[in-house]
C-alpha positions as CSV (number, residue, x, y, z in Angstrom):
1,X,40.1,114.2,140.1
2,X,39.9,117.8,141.3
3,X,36.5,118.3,139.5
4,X,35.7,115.4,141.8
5,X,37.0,117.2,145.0
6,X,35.4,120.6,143.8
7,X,32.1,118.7,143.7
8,X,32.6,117.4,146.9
9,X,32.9,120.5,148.5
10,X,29.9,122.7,147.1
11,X,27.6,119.1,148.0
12,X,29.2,119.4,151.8
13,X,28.9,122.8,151.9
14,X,24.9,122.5,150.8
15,X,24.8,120.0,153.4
16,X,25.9,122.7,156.1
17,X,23.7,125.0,154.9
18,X,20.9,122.5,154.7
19,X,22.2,122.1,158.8
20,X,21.7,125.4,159.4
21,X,18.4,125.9,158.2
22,X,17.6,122.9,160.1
23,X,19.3,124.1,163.4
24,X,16.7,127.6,162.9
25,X,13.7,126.0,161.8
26,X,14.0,123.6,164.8
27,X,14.6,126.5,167.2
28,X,11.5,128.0,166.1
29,X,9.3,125.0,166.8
30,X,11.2,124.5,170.0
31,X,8.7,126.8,171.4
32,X,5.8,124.6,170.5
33,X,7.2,121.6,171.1
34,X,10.3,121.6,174.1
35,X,10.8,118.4,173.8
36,X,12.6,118.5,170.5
37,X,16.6,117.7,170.5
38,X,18.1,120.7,167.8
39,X,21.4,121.0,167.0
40,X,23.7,123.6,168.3
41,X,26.6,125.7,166.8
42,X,28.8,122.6,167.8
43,X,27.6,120.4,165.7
44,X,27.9,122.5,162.8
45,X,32.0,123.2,163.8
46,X,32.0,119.4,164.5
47,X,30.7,119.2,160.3
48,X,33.3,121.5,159.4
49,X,35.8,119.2,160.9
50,X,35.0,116.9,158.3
51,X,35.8,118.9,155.5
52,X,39.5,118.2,155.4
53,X,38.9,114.6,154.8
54,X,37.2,115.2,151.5
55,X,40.4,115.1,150.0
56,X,41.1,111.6,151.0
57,X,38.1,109.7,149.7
58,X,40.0,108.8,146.6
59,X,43.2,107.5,148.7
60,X,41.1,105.6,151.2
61,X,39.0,104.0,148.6
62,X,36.3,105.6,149.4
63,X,33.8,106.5,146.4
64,X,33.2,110.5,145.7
65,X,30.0,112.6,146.1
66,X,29.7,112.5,142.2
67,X,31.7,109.7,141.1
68,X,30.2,108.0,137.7
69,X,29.3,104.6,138.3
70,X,27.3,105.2,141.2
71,X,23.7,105.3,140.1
72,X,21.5,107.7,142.5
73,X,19.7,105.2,144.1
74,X,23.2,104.4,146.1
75,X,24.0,108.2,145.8
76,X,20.7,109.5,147.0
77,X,17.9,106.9,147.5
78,X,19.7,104.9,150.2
79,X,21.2,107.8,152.3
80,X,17.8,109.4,152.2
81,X,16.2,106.2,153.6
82,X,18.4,106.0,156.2
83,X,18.2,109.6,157.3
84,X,14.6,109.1,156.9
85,X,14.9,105.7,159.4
86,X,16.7,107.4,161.8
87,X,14.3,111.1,161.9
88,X,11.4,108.3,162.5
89,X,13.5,106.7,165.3
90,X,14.2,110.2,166.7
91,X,10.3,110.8,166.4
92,X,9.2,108.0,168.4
93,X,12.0,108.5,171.3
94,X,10.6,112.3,171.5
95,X,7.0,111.9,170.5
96,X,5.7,108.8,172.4
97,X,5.3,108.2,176.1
């Protein structure tokens, strides 16, 4: 269980920094294009609020990062697809007339 919870953690945290990196590489192309919506340092404080619950999947019933079982087309395929859904949503909101 605490391998679990230690797994969690490092996945979360490569999601902030994943966040970050998004947060600067938007900056940059705000330049180019101001009609981009790009995170702020908020949104990265209201990610680290999230942290805590990582430590309650198991008791809500809520499946870990790395739980076996799970093959990686629920673990990464689907959430990909969705993020994926909604960057193409965002696109035609900001892109199209």
């Amino acid at each position: 269980m605490k391998r679990l919870i230690k797994l969690n953690l490092i996945t979360y945290l490569a999601f902030l920094l994943l966040t970050i990196a998004g947060i600067v590489y938007g900056n940059i192309l705000l330049s180019k294009y101001s009609g981009l919506r790009v995170w702020t340092g908020f949104n990265i404080l209201m990610m680290l609020a999230g942290i805590p619950f990582l430590f309650m999947f198991g008791k809500a019933g809520i499946p870990e990062f790395w739980q076996s079982g799970i093959t990686n087309r629920k673990r990464i395929g689907f959430p990909y697809l969705l993020g994926l859904l909604f960057g193409l949503l965002e696109l035609r909101d900001t892109c199209l007339p």
